[in-house]
C-alpha atoms as one frame of an Amber mdcrd trajectory, in Angstrom:
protein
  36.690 -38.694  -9.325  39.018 -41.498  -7.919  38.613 -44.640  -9.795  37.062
 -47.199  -7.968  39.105 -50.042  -6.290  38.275 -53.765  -7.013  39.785 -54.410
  -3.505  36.676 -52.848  -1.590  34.222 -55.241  -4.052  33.042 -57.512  -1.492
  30.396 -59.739  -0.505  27.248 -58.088   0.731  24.172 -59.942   2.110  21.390
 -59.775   3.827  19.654 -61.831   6.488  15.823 -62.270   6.686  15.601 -60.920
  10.202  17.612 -57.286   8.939  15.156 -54.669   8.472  14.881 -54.334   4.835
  15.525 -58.317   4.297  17.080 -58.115   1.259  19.765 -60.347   0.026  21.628
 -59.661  -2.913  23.289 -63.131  -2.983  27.250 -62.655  -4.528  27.148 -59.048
  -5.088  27.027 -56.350  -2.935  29.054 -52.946  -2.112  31.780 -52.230   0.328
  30.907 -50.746   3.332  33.749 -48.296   3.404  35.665 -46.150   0.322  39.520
 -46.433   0.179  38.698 -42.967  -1.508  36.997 -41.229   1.233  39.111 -38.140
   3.094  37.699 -35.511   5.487  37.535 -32.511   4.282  39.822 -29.921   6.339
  38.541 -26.981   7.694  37.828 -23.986   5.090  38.901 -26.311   2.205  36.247
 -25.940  -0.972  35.375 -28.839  -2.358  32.416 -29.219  -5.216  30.546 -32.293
  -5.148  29.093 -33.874  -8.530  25.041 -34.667  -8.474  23.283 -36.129 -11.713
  19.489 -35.808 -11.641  16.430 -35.632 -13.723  14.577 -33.481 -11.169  12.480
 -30.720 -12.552  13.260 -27.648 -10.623  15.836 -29.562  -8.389  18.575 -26.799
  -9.495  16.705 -23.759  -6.884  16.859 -25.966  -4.262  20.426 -26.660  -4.813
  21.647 -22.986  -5.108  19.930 -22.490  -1.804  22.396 -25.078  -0.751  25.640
 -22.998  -2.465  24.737 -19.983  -0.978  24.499 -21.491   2.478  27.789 -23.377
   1.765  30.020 -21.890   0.110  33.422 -24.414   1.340  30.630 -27.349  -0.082
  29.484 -26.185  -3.343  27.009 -28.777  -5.604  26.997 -28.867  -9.578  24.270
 -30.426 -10.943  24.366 -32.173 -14.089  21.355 -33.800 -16.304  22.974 -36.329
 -18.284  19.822 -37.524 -19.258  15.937 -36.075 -19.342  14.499 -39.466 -18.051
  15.587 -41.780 -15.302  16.099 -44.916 -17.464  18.683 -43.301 -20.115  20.495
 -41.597 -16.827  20.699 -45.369 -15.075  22.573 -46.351 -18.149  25.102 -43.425
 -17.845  25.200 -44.328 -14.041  25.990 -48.286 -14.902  28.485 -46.850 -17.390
  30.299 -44.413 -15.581  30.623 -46.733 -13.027  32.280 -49.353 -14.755  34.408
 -46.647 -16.090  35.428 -45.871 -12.662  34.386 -42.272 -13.039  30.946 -41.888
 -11.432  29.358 -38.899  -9.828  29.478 -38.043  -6.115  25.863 -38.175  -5.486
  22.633 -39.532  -8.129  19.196 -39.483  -8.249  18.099 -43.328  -7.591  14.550
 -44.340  -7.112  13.454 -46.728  -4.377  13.117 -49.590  -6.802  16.816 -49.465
  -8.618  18.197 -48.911  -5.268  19.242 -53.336  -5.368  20.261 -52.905  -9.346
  22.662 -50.911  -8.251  24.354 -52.209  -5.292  24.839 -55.584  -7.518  26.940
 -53.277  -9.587  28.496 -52.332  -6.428  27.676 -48.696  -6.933  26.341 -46.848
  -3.448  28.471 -46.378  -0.914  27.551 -47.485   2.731  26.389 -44.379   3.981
  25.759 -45.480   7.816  30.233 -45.386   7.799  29.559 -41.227   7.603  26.369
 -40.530   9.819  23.679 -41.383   7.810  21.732 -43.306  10.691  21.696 -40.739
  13.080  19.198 -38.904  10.872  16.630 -41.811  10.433  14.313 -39.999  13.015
  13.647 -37.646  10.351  12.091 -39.428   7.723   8.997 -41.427   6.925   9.478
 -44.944   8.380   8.568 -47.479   5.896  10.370 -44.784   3.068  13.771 -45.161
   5.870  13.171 -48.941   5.231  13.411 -48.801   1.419  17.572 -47.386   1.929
  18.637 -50.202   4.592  20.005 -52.910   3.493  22.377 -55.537   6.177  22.149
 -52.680   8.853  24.057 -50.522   5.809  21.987 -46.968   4.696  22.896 -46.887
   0.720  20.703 -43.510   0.000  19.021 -40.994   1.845  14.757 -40.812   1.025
  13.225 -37.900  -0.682  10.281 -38.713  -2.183   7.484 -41.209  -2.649   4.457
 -41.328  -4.283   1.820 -42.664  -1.972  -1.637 -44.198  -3.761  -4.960 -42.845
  -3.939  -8.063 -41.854  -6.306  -8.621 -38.794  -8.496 -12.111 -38.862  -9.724
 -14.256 -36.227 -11.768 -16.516 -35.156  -8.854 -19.222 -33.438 -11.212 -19.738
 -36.418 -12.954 -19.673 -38.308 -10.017 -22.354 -36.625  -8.450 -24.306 -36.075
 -11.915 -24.693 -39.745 -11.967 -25.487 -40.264  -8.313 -22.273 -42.247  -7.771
 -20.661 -42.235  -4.760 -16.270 -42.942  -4.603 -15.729 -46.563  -4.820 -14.468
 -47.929  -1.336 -13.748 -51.148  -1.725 -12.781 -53.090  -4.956 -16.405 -54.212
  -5.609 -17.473 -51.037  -5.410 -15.009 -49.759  -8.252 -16.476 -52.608 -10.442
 -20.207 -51.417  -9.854 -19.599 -47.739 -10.696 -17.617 -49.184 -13.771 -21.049
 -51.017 -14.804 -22.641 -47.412 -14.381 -20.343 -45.510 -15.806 -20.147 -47.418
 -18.858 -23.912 -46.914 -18.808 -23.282 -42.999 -18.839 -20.873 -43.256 -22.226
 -17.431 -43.153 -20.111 -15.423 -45.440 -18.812 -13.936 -45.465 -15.258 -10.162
 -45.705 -15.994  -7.760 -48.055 -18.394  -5.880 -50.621 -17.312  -2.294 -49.898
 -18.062  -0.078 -52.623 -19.085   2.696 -50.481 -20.186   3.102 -49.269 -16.367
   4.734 -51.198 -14.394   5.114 -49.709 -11.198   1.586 -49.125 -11.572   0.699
 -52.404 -12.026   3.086 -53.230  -8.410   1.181 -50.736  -6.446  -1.859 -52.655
  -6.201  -0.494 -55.778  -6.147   1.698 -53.948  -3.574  -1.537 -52.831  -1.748
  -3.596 -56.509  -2.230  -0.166 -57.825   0.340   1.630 -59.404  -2.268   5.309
 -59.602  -1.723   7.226 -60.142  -4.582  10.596 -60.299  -3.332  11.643 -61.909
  -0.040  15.064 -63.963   1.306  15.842 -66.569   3.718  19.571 -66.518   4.400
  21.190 -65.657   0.773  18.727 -66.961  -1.045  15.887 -64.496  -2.730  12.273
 -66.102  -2.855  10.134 -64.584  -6.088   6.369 -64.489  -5.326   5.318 -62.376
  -7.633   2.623 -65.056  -9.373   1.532 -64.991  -5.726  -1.948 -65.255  -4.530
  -2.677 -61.781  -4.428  -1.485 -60.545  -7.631  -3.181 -63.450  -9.361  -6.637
 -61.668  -7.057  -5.600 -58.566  -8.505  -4.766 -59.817 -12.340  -8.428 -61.476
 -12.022 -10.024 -58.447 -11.414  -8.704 -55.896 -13.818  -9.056 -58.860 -16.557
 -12.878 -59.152 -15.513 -13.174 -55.301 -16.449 -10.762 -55.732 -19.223 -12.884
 -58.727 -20.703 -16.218 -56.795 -19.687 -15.061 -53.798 -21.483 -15.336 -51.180
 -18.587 -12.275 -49.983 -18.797  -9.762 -48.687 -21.611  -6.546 -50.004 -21.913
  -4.518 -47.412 -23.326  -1.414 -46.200 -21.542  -1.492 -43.701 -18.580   0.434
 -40.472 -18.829   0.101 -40.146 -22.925  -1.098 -38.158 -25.259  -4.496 -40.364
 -25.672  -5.124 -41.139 -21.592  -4.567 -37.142 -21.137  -7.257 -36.501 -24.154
  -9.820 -38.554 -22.273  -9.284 -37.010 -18.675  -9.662 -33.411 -20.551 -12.639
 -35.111 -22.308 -14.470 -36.912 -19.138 -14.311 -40.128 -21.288 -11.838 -41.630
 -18.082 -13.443 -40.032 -14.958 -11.242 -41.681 -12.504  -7.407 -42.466 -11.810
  -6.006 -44.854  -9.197  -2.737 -43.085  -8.930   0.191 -41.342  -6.915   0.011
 -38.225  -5.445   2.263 -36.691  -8.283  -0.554 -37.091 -10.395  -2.210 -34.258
  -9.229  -0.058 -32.108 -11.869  -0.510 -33.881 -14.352  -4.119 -33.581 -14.198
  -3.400 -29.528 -13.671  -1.174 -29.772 -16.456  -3.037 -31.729 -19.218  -6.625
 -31.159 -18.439  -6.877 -27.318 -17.206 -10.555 -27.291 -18.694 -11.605 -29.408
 -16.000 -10.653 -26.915 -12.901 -13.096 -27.637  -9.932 -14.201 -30.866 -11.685
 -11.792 -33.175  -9.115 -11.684 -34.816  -6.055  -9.083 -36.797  -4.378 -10.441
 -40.438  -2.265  -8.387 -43.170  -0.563  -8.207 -46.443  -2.949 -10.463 -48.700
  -2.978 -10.375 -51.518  -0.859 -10.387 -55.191  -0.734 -12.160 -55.490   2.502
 -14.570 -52.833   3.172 -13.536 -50.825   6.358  -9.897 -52.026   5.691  -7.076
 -49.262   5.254  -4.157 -50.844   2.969  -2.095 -48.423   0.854   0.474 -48.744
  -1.434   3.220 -46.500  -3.251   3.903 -45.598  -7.208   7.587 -44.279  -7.752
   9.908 -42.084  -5.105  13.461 -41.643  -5.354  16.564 -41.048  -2.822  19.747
 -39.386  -2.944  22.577 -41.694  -2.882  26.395 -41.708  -2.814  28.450 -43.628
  -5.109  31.348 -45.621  -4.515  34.496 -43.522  -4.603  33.291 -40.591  -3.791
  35.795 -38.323  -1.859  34.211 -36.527   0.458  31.086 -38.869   1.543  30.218
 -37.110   4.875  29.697 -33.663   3.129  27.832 -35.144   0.631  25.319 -37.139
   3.187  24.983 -33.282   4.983  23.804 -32.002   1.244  21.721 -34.891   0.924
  19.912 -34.673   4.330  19.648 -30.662   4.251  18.530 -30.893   0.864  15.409
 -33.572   1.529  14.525 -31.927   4.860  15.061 -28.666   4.749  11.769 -27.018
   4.950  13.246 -24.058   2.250  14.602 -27.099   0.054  11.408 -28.885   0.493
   9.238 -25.483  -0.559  11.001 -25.354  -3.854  11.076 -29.069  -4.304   7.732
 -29.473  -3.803   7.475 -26.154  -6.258   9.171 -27.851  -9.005   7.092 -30.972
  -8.779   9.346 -34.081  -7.423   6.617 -35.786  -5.675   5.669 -36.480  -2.041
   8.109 -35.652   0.673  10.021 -38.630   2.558  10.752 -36.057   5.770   8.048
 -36.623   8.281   7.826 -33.042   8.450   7.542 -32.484   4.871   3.642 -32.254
   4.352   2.808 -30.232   7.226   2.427 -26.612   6.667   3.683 -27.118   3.396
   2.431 -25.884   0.067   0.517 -29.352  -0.263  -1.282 -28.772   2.821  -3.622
 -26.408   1.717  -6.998 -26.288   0.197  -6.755 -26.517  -3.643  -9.693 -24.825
  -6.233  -8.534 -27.146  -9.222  -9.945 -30.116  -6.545 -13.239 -28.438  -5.538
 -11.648 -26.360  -2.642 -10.793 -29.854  -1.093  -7.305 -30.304   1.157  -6.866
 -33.300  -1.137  -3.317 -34.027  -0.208  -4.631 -34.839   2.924  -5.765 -38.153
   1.363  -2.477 -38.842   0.721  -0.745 -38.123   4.000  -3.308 -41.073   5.619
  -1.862 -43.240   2.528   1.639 -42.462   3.286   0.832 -43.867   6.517  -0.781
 -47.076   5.385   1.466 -48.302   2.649   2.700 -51.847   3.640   6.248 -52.004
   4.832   6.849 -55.579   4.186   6.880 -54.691   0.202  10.720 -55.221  -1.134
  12.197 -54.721  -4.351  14.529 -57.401  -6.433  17.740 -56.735  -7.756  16.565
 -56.405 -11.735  13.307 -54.325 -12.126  14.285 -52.762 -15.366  13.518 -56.132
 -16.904  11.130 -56.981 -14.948   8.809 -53.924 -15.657   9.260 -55.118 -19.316
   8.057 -58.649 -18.728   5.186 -57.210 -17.602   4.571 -54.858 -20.414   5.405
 -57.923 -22.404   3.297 -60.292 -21.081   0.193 -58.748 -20.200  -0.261 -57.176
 -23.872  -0.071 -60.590 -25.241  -2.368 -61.734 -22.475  -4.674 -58.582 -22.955
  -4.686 -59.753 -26.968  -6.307 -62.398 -26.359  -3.661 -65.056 -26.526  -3.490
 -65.735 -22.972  -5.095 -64.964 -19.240  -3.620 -62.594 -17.121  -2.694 -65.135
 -14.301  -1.145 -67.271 -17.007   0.811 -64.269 -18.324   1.764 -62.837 -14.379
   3.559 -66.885 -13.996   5.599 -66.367 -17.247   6.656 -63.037 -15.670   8.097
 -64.880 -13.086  10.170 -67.336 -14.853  11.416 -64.664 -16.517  12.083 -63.308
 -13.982  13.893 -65.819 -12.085  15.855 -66.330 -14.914  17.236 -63.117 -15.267
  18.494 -63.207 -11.273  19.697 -66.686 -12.264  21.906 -64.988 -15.086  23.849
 -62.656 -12.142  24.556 -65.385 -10.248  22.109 -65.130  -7.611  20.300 -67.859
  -5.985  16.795 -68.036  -6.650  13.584 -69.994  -5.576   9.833 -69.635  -6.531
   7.550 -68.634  -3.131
């Protein structure tokens, strides 16, 4: 790769009435590479992509087989997104990055204040907007720039243990109340409902995400932090009343212990993504036919507010060579229905393509969830998540805080509003340190 020039480091921002409304204040990325040629015709070319994708490889020999002038090499520098970011930070600074990376929805700001994506509306990007999910489209804009190209989300809704459900006459919580009176029975019963997890932070977004909160906004270049907002305080209060009340755990999701008590039935119910579905396959197998999938809960009964846990785009780094080929890989390989098939196969999550779910592997009645077309639960939440939810430029630390904060608070040394408003100093501060100018909501 061509090391990246300092000369195309400029100033990108943001203005409230753009459609993603972000402003990243005094850092940014150029709209254009110095770097960037067209490739001529029958020259071969291979194009460098780091991800952490399980099965991502099939899809991507699909792609060399189809192409053989544009081959792609995947590389996994890393078996988890977090150590990979670091690699990406670093390579970048080296001037050596990869032509195209993995980057999730929420890292997509982190990185253009390292002025690391590449504008990719300069090399056709737009034109293809029609073909994904809307509010996932809105996640990639930034200043009328497209920095990534969607592939996958992770739209919210509620796994519950349907035989246990209906042993104890309970019927799916649908609003918020609800959840706390079948947490009163349940308890009753010898289970518990869920755990609250304070280790997860982009749980612990998603519904705060799906109360309204918004904990990143900007007028003109300045970013507004409301994340010890009204609604997330609404939201803190509630899961502390169950926490305090003892109906729910409060052990980590997605570990060794949480996946004992799903096998178990001692947790007979999951607010989560739609890629939890396999990990309910994949750690409790005894409980095939036990499941059922339901929209969240609500805060207002009749309402129908979603939210979204994790998804992750395909983006282009600054100083790649041959941007517009690798915007067609990205594009083919996150709508194509083949490359979709053995996504979906390998497990990345929901698809961003409008035409992703339909007639797809997901839509189709499962036996591990009672013969129920559960995904279609989650094609009516992919619908209803709230587009005005933005991400700030430093959510790495931020999902610490939170892990921080909250297991103090849930230790009994503080309450969980009190803990969500040092989160936000903390916050602040950290955007403070990068130069950025900052103001509470």
């Amino acid at each position: 790769m061509t090391e990246v020039s300092t000369s195309r480091r400029t100033l990108l921002t943001a203005s409230a009435a753009t459609a993603a409304g972000l402003t990243l204040g005094a850092c940014g990325s150029e709209d254009k590479s110095d770097t960037a040629t067209e490739r001529k015709p029958g020259e071969k070319i291979t194009l460098m992509f780091w991800t952490w994708v399980p099965g991502i490889e099939k899809a991507v020999a699909l792609w060399n087989k189809k192409n053989p002038d544009v081959q792609v090499k995947v590389e996994k520098v890393s078996p988890t997104n977090s150590a990979q970011y670091a690699k990406m930070h670093a390579a970048l600074k080296a001037g050596n990055p990869p032509d195209l990376a993995q980057v999730e929805y929420q890292n997509i700001a982190e990185f253009l204040l390292d002025k690391g994506l590449l504008n990719l509306a300069d090399h056709g990007a737009a034109e293809y907007r029609s073909k994904f999910v809307g509010w996932q489209w809105e996640q990639v804009v930034y200043d009328g720039g497209v920095y990534a190209i969607p592939q996958a989300s992770g739209p919210m809704g509620m796994f519950y243990r349907h035989d246990l459900f209906r042993k104890w006459d309970i019927e799916p919580p649908a609003t918020w109340d609800d959840y706390e009176t079948a947490a009163k029975q349940i308890r009753k019963s010898g289970a518990y409902i869920g755990t609250f997890p304070a280790s997860s932070g982009g749980w612990i977004a998603s519904v705060a995400w799906q109360a309204g909160a918004q904990w990143f906004r900007t007028e003109g270049e300045k970013w507004i932090v409301g994340i010890d907002g009204e609604a997330t305080r609404k939201v803190l209060t509630f899961w502390e009343g169950l926490v305090r009340g003892k109906l729910v755990k409060t052990i980590p999701v997605t570990q060794s212990a949480w996946y004992a008590d799903i096998q178990s039935g001692d947790i007979v119910n999951w607010i989560g993504a739609q890629w939890g579905d396999a990990l309910i396959k994949g750690n409790a197998p005894d409980t095939a036919g036990k499941w059922r999938a339901a929209p969240m809960p609500q805060w207002e009964r009749g309402a129908d507010a979603s939210s979204n846990w994790g998804g992750s785009t395909t983006a282009v780094f600054t100083g790649a060579e041959h941007p517009k080929d690798a915007v067609d890989f990205a594009v083919w390989l996150n709508t194509d229905p083949e490359s979709i098939d053995l996504l979906i196969k390998g497990g990345y999550g929901w698809p961003a393509a409008k035409q992703g779910f339909q007639g797809s592997s997901l839509d189709e009645a499962s036996e591990f969830f009672d013969g129920q077309r559960y995904n279609e639960v989650f094609a009516a939440s992919d619908k209803a998540v709230d587009t005005s939810w933005k991400w700030g430029p430093t959510t790495v630390p931020m999902f610490q805080h939170l892990t921080d904060e909250l297991t103090e608070a849930m230790n009994g040394n503080a309450s969980f509003t009190d803990a969500i408003g040092k989160v936000q100093k903390l916050v602040m501060d950290d955007m403070k340190e990068k130069g950025l100018k900052v103001e509470a909501a």
